[in-house]
N, C-alpha and C positions, 0 to 999 in steps of 0.2 A: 199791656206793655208792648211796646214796640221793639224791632229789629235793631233799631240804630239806639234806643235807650238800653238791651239789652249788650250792645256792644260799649256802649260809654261806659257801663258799669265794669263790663269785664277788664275795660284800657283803667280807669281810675282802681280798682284793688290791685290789678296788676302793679299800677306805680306806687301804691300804700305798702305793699311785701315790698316793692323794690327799694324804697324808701326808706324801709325801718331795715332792710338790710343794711345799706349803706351808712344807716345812722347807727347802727349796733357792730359794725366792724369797722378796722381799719381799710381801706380800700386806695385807690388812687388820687392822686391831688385833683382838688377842686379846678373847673376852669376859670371862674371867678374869687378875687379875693372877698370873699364874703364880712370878714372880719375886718377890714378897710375901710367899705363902702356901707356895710350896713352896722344897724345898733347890735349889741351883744346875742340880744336877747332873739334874734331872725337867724346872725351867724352860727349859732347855733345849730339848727334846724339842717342845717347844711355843711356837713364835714369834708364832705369827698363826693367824686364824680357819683360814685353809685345813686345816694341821696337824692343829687341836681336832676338828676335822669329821672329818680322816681316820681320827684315834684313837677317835673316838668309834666309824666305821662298821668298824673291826678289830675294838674289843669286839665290837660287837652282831652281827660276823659268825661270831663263836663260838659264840655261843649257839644257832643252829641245826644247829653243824656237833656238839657234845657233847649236843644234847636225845636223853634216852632215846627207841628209837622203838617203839613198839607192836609187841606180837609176834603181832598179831591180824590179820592179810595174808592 
């Protein structure tokens, strides 16, 4: 396992705690209306800023754990 797969993991749990924090308390208002723009069943998924924050830090933890890596080591 690599350096940069070991840091994707650590940013995506970081955002899975952050996430179910936000989804298990009341927190601050969302910046998107979620419940406007999407089906029920996604708005959900997203109450409050804390949430948006976590799902966002889950994507972006992937993307370091699936970037191709160099086979030039």
């Amino acid at each position: 396992m690599t350096k940069t797969t070991i840091v994707g993991w650590t940013i995506f749990l970081f955002g899975c705690a952050f996430w179910l924090y936000g989804y298990l308390v009341a927190g601050h208002p969302s910046l998107i209306d979620w419940h406007a723009h999407t089906p029920w069943w996604i708005a959900d998924y997203l109450p409050n800023l804390e949430s948006e924050i976590g799902m966002l830090l889950c994507i972006a933890g992937m993307v370091p754990m699936y970037w191709p890596t160099s086979e030039n080591k």
